[in-house]
Structures are given as C-alpha cells and as structure tokens.
C-alpha positions as a Markdown table, in Angstrom:
| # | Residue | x | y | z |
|---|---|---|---|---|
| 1 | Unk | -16.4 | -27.5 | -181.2 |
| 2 | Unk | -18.6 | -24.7 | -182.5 |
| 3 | Unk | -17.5 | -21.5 | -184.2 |
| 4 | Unk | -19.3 | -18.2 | -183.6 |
| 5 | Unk | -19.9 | -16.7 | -187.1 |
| 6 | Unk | -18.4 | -12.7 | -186.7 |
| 7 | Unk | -19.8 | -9.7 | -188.4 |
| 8 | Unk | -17.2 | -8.0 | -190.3 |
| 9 | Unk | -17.6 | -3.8 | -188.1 |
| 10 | Unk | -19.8 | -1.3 | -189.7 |
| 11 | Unk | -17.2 | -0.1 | -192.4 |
| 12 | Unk | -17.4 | -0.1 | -196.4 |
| 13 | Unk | -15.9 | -2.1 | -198.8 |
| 14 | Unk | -15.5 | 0.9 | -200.8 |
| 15 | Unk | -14.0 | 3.2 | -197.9 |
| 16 | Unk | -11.5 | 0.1 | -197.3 |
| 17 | Unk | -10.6 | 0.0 | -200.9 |
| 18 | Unk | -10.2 | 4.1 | -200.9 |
| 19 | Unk | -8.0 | 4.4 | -198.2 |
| 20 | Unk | -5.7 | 2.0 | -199.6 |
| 21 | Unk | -5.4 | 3.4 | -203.3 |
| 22 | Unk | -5.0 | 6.9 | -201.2 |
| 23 | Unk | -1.9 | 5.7 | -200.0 |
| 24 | Unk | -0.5 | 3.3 | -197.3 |
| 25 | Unk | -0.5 | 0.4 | -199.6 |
| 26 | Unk | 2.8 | -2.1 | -200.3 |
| 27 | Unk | 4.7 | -0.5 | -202.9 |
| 28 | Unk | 4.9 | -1.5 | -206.1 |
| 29 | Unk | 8.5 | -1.7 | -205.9 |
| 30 | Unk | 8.6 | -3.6 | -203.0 |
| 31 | Unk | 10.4 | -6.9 | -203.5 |
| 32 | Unk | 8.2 | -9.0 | -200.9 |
| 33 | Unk | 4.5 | -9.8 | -202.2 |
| 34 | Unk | 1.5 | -8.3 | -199.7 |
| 35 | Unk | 0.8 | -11.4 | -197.4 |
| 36 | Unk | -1.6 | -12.1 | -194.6 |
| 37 | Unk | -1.5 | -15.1 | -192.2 |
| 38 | Unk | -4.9 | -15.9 | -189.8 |
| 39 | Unk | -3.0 | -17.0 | -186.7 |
| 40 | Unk | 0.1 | -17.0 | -184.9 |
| 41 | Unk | 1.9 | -20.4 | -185.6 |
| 42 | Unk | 0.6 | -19.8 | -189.2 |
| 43 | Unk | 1.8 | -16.5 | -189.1 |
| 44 | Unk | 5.4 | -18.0 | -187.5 |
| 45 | Unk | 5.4 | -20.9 | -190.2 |
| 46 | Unk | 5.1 | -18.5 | -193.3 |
| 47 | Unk | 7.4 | -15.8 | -191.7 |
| 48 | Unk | 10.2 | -18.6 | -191.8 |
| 49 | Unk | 9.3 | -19.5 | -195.2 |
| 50 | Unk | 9.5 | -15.7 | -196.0 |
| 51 | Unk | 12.7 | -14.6 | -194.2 |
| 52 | Unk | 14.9 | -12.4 | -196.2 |
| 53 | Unk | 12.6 | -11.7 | -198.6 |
| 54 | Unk | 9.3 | -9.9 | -196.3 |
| 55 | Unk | 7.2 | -10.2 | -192.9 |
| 56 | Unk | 3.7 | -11.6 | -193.6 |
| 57 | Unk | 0.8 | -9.6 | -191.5 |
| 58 | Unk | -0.8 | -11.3 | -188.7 |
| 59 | Unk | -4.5 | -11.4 | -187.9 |
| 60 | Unk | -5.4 | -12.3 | -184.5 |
| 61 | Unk | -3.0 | -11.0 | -182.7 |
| 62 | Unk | -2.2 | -11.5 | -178.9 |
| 63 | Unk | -4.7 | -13.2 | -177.0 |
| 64 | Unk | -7.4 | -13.6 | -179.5 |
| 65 | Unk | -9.1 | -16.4 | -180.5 |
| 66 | Unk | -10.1 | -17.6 | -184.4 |
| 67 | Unk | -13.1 | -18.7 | -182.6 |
| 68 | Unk | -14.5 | -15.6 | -181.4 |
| 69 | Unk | -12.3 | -12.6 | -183.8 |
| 70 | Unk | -13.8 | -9.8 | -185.0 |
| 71 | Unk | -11.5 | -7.6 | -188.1 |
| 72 | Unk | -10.1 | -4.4 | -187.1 |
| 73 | Unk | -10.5 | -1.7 | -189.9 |
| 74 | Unk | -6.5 | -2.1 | -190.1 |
| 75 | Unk | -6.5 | -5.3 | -190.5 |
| 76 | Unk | -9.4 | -5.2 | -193.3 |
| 77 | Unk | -7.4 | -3.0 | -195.6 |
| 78 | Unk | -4.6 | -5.5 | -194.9 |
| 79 | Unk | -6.9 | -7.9 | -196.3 |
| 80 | Unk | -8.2 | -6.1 | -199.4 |
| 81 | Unk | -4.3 | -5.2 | -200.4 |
| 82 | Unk | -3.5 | -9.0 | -199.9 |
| 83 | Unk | -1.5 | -11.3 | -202.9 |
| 84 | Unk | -2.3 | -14.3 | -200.9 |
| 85 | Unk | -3.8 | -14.8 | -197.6 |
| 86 | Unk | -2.7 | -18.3 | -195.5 |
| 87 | Unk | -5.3 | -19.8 | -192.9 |
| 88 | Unk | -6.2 | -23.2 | -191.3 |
| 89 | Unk | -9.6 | -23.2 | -193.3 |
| 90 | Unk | -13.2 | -22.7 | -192.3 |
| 91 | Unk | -13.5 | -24.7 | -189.9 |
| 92 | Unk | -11.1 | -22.7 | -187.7 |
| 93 | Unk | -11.4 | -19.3 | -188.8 |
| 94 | Unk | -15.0 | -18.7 | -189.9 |
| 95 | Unk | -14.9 | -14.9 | -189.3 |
| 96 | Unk | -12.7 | -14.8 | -192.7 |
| 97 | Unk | -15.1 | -16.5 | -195.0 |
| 98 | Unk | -17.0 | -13.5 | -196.1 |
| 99 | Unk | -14.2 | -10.7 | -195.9 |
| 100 | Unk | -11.9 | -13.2 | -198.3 |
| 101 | Unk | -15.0 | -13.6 | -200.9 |
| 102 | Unk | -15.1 | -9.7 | -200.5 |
| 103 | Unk | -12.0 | -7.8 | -199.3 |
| 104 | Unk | -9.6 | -10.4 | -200.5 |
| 105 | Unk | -11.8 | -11.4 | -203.5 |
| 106 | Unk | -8.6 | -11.1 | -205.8 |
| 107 | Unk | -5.8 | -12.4 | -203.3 |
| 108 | Unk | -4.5 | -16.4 | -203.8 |
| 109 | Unk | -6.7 | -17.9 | -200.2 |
| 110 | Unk | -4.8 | -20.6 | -199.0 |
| 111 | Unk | -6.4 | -23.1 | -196.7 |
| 112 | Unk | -3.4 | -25.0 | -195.4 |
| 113 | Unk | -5.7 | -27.7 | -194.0 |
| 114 | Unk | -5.9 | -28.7 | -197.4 |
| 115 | Unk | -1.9 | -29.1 | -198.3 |
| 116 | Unk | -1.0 | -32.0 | -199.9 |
| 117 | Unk | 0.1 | -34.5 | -196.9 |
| 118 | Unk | -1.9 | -33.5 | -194.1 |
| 119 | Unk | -2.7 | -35.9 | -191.7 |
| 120 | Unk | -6.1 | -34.9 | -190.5 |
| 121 | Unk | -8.1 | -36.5 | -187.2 |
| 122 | Unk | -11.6 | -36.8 | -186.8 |
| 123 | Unk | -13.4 | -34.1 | -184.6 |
| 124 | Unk | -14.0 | -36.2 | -181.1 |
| 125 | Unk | -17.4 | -36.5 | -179.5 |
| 126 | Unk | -19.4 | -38.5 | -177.3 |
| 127 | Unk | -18.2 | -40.4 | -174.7 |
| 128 | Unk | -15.1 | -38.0 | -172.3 |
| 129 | Unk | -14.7 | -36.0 | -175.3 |
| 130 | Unk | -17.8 | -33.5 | -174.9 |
| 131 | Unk | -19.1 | -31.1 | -177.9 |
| 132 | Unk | -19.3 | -27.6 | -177.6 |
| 133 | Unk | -23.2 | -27.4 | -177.4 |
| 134 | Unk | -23.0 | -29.2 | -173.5 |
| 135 | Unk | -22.1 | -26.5 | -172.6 |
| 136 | Unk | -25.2 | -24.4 | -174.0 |
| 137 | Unk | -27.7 | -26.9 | -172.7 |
| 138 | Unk | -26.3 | -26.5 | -169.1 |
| 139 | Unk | -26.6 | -22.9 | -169.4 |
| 140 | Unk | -30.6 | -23.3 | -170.9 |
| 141 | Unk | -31.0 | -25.3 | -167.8 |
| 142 | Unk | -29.4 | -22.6 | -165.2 |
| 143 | Unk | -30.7 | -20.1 | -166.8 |
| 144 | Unk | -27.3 | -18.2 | -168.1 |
| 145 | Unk | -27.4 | -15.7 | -170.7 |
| 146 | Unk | -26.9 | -16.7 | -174.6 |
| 147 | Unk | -26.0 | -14.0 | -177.2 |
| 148 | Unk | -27.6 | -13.1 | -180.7 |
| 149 | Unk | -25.5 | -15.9 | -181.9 |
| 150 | Unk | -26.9 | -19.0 | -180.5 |
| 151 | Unk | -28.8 | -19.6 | -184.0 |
| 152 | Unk | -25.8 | -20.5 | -185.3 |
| 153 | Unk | -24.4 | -23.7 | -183.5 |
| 154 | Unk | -25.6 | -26.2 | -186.2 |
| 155 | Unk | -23.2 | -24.7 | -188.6 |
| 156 | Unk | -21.3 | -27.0 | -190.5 |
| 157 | Unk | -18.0 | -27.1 | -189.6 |
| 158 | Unk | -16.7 | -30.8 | -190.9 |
| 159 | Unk | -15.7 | -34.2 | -189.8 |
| 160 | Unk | -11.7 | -33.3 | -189.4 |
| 161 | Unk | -10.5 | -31.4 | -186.3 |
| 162 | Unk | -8.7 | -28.2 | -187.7 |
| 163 | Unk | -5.9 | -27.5 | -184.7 |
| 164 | Unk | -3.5 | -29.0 | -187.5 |
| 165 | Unk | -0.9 | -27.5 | -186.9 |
| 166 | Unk | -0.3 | -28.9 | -183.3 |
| 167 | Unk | 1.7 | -32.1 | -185.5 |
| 168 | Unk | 5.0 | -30.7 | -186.3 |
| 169 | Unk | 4.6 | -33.2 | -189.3 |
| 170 | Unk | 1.9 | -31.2 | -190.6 |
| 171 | Unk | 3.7 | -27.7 | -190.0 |
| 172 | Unk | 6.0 | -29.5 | -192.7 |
| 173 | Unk | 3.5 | -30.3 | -195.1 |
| 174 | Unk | 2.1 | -26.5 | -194.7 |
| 175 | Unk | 5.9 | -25.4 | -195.2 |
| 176 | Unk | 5.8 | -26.5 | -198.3 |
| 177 | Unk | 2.1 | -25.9 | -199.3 |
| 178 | Unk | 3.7 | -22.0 | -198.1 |
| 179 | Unk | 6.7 | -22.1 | -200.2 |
| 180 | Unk | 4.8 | -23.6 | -203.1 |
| 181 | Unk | 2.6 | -20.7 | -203.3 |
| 182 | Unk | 4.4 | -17.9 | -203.1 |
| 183 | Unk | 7.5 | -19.3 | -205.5 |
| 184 | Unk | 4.4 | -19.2 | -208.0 |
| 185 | Unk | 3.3 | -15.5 | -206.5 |
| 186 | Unk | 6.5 | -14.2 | -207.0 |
| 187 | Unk | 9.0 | -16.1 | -209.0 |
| 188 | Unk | 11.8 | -14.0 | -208.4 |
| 189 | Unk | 12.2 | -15.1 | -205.2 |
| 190 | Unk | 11.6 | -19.1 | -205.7 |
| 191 | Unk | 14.7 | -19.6 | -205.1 |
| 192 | Unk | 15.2 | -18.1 | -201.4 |
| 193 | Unk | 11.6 | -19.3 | -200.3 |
| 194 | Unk | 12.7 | -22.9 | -201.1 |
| 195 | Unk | 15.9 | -22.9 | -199.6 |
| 196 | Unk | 14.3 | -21.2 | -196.0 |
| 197 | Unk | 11.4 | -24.0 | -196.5 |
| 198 | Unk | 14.5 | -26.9 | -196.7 |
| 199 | Unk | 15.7 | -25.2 | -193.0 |
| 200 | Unk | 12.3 | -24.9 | -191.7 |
| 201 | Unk | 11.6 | -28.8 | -192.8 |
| 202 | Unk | 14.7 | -29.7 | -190.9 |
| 203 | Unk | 14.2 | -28.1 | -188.0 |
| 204 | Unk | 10.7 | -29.1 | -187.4 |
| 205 | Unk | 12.4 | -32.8 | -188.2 |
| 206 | Unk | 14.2 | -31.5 | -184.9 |
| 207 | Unk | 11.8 | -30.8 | -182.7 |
| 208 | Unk | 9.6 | -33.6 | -183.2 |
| 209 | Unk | 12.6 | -35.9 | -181.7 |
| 210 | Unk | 13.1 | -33.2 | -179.2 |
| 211 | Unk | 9.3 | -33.4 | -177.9 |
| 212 | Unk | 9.5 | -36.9 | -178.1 |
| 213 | Unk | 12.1 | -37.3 | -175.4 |
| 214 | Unk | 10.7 | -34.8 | -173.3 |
| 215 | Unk | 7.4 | -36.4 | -173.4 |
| 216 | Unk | 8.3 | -40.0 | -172.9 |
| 217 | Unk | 8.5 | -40.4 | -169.5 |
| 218 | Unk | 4.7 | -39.2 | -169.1 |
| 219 | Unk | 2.8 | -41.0 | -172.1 |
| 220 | Unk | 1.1 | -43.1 | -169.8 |
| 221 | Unk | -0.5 | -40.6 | -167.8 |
| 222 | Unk | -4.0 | -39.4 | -168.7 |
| 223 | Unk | -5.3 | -35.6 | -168.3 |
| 224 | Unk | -7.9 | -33.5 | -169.1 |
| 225 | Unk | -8.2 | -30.6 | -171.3 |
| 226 | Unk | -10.9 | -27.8 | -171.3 |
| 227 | Unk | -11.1 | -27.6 | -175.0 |
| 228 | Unk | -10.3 | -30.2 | -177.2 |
| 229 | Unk | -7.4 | -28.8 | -179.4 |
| 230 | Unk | -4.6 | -31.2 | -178.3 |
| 231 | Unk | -5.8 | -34.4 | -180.5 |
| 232 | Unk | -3.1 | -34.1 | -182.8 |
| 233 | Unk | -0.1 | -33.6 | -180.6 |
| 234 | Unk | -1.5 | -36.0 | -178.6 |
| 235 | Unk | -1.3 | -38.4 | -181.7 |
| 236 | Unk | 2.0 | -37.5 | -182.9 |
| 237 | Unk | 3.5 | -37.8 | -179.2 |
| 238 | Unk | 1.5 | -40.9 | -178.2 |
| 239 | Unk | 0.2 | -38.6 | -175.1 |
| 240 | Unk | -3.1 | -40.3 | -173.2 |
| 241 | Unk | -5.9 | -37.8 | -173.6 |
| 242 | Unk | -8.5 | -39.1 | -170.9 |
| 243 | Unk | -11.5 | -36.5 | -172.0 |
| 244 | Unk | -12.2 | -32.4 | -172.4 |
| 245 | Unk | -14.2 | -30.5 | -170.9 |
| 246 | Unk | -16.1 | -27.6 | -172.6 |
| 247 | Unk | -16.4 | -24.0 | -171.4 |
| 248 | Unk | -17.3 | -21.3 | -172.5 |
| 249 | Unk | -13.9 | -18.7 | -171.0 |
| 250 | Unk | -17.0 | -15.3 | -171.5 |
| 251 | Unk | -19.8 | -17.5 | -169.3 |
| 252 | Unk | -18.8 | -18.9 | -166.4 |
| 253 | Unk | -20.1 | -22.2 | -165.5 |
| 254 | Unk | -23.0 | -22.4 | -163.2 |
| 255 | Unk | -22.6 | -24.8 | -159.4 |
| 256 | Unk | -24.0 | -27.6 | -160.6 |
| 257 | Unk | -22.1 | -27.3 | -163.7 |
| 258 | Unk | -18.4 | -27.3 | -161.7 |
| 259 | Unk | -20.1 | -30.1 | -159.7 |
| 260 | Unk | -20.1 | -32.4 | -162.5 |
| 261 | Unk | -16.9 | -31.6 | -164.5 |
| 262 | Unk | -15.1 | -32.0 | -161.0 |
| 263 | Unk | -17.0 | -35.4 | -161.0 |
| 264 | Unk | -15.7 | -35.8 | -164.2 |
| 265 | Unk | -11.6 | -35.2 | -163.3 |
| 266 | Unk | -12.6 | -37.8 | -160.4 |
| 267 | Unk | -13.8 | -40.6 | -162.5 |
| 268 | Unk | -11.3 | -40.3 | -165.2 |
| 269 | Unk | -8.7 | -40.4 | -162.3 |
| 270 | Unk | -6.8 | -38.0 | -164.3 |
| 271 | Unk | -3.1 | -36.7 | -163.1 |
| 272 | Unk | -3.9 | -32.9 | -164.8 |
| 273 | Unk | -6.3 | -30.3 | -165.6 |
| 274 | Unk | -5.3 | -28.5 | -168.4 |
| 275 | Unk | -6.9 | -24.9 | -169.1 |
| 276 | Unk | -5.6 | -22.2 | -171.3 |
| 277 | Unk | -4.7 | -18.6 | -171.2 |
| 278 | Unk | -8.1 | -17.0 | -171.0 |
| 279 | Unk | -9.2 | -19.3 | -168.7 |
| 280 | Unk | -9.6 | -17.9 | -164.8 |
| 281 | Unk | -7.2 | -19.8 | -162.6 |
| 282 | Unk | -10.0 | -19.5 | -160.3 |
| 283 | Unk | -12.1 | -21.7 | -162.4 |
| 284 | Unk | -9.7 | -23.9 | -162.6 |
| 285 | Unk | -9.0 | -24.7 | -158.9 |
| 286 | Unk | -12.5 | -24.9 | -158.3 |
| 287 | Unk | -13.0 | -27.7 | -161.0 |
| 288 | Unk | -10.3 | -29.5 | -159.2 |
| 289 | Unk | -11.0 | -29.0 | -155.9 |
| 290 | Unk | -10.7 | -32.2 | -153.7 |
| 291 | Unk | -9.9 | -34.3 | -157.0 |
| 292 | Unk | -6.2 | -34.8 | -156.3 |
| 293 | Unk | -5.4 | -33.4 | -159.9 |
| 294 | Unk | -3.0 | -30.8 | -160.2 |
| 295 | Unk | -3.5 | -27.8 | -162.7 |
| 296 | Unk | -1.9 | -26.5 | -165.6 |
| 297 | Unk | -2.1 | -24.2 | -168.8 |
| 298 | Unk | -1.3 | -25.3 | -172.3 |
| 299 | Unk | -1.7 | -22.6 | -175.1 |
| 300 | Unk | -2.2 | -23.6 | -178.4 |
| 301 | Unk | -1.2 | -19.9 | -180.1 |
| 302 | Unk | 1.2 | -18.5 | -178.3 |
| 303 | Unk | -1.0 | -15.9 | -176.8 |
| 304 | Unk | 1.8 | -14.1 | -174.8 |
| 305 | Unk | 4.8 | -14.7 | -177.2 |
| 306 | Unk | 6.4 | -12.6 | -179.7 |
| 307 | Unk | 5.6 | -12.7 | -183.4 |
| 308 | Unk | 7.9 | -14.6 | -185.8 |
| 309 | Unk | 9.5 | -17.3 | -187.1 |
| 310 | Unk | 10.6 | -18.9 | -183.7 |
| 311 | Unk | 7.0 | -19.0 | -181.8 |
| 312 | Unk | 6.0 | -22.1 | -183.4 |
| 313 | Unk | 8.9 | -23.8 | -181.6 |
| 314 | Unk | 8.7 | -21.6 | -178.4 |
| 315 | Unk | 5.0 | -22.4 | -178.4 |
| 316 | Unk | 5.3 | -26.0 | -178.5 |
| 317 | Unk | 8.4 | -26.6 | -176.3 |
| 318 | Unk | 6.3 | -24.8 | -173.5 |
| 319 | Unk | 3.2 | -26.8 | -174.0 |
| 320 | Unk | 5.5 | -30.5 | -173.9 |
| 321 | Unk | 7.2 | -29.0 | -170.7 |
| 322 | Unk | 4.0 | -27.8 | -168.9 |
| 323 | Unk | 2.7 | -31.4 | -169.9 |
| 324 | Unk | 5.9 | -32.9 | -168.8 |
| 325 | Unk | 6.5 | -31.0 | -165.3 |
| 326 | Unk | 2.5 | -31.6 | -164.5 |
| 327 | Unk | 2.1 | -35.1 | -165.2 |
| 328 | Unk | 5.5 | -36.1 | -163.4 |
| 329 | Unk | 4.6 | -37.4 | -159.9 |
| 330 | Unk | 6.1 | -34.9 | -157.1 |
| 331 | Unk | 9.0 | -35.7 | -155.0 |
C-alpha cells in the first residue's frame, strides 16, 4: 500500500498560532482537555472514551481518505491548540507527520498502533495480494498520467498493516491506550474516562460475538477486495480473503488493465468483488463482467455515517452484513 506524502496549504505557522491566541481557542475553563482524533473510528473510539466529559475534533471528515488528506486551515489551528492528538500512526496517516512536529509540537501524539496489546499483521504482498506500485507500472505502460508525487512510492511505511482498528480486539486495546492518556492529561476526570472505557470494553466484547454469528455461515467463501484493508477483520472473523486488487479510485484503469483483474476474479473463482465508497460502480461492473461474481461495497471509515461514539459499531455491522448478504448463494 503506498501513502502519498501531502503538503500542509500555503499558510503560516505563525498566522495559525495568531489566530488562535486572538480568540476561538478552548477555554481555559473548560473542563474537557483540547483533543484531536485522525479518523473516524478513532475519532468514534475516543468520543466514547470521552462522553460526559468533551467531543474530541475529527480530521478527515466524510469521505476522505488518510491516504490522500490534505489539512484545512481549521483544522490546522485545531491541531496547534491540541493537548493530545490520537492517530493510527505513520504508516496510515502520513500527511500528519510534519504538522504534529510543528503545529502540535507541544500536544501528547498518540499512535494507537503502538498501544500496549495490539495485535498487528504483516502488510500482504506477492502472490493475490498485489502492492500498490502494480498499479503505477500499468499506468507507465498505458501511458496514464502520474502526479508530482510519484518520487515518493519507496517511502518507508513498515512491515505491519495499519487498518488496526478493523479487530474489535484491538479497538479494546486502543480504548484503553485512550483512557490511559487522557486520565494522565486531565486527572480530574480519571475517574469518568475509566468508567466509559469499562462500557466501551464491554461492548466491543459484544460485537465481536455478534459479527461472529453473522459471519459464520459464509467463512468459507473467498472474495476479492480492491484495496487491502480487510486483513485484520478477516483474521479476527476467520473470513477467506482470496486476493486484492489495487486501484488507484483518481486514475481509472486502462482496457488491458480491467482485462486482467477480471481474469484475476475468474481464476480465484471468487463469490464477491468488494470495492469501496469512492469507487465508481461502473468500474466495478466492468471488472466483473462475465465472471459470475457479484458486487459489493465495504467501507472501512464510515464515509457516509455520522460522527460519534456509535460509528465504530454502525460501521462494522454494515461491513459483516454486506459480506454476509453478498457471499450467501441466491435463492
């Protein structure tokens, strides 16, 4: 999988930090310490953590991806205000390296990849599982356009695949990591942050038997995924992953391209094609054209649903029912 590296928009540090001394900052007497989450089901998992007490501030918001962001200006001052900031880590969101060793220079950065009890997978490639730079060498050899940031697809991103949170086990283990942070940030409120992080623990303990039942009848079944962000919930729910496909949602693949990923969905005899939200469905139904696969969308952020603390569950009931309802044979 490769990151793009983002350039932060052609604003100041110093305006940033002027605007928020002018005014607009948290209050000092404001009970909740200033916190900033990267994506949505972090966002969701720390808002639990925080209920009763203060509403953390997203970053990627709707439909964006930590692959491709770019900061607002809003959401820079958010960051340069910030007590502690909670993301996946750099190998998710690499557009907030340099604003947190800037903006955010004196917040608590949390990379929740790196809680104590994370169960982390090895990035898969090689074989049905294809890396990210395929895809570029296809479009070198159609001739399809490549942006300013091509340079950059050596970057390191490490051995572990970051969609961590896609193993309720591990939203517990960044439950905690969350709760553990800010009952040091802001003793006051140890108390309540520990107590929500007990109910969050046991509902998660919940909905990992609940996605287990709903996914039983269909662990058998392989399916393909465009981009491969399922390896952990395929783990925890013992799903069978038969390969990925990588492409790029901003460059269309070329003919001969679609010709060989539907060749692909043929010789992995796979039930589903799974795409996500910013994928066409045109592109999809051409890749599975005269396959006999069916298509579907899982989502891995919750592009479409509403901030909070109930997303991460909303999010990942939807994804085990759109696995469930494609990979059941009709009639």
């Amino acid at each position: 999988m490769r990151l793009s590296t983002i350039s932060l928009p052609a604003f100041s540090l110093g305006a940033v930090l002027a605007a928020a001394c002018a005014g607009g900052t948290w209050s000092a007497a404001q009970a909740a310490p200033a916190v900033v989450a990267s994506i949505k089901p972090v966002h969701s998992l720390v808002a639990a953590v925080m209920q009763g007490v203060g509403t953390p501030i997203l970053l990627v918001e709707g439909a964006g991806s930590p692959h491709t962001y770019s900061l607002k200006p809003s959401q820079a001052k958010a960051l340069a205000e910030a007590e502690v900031v909670f993301w996946v880590g750099e190998g998710l969101e690499h557009f907030l390296e340099r604003p947190l060793e800037s903006l955010a220079a004196d917040a608590k950065s949390v990379p929740l990849m790196e809680a104590r009890g994370m169960i982390l997978l090895p990035n898969r490639e090689g074989g049905t599982f294809e890396p990210e730079a395929d895809e570029d060498e296809h479009a070198h050899a159609e001739g399809e356009g490549h942006d300013d940031h091509d340079h950059e697809q050596d970057h390191d991103h490490g051995d572990f695949d970051p969609h961590v949170w896609l193993d309720p086990d591990n939203a517990t283990a960044m439950v905690a990591a969350i709760a553990d942070t800010l009952a040091a940030v802001d003793p006051q409120n140890a108390e309540r942050y520990r107590a929500n992080a007990d109910a969050e623990t046991r509902r998660l303990a919940a909905l990992t038997d609940e996605l287990t039942a709903t996914l039983a009848p269909v662990r058998a079944r392989p399916f393909i995924v465009f981009h491969d962000a399922w390896h952990y919930f395929e783990t925890r729910f013992g799903l069978t992953a038969a390969g990925s496909i990588t492409v790029n949602p901003e460059t269309p693949p070329g003919a001969r391209r679609v010709a060989e990923i539907r060749d692909k969905v043929r010789e992995l005899d796979a039930t589903c094609v799974f795409a996500e939200p910013q994928f066409e469905p045109a592109l999809v139904s051409v890749v599975i054209e005269g396959t006999g696969a069916r298509a579907a969308v899982l989502d891995p952020l919750g592009a479409d649903l509403p901030d909070g603390p109930d997303l991460y569950f909303t999010l990942l009931r939807r994804d085990a029912r759109s696995l469930r309802d494609c990979l059941t044979p009709a009639g």
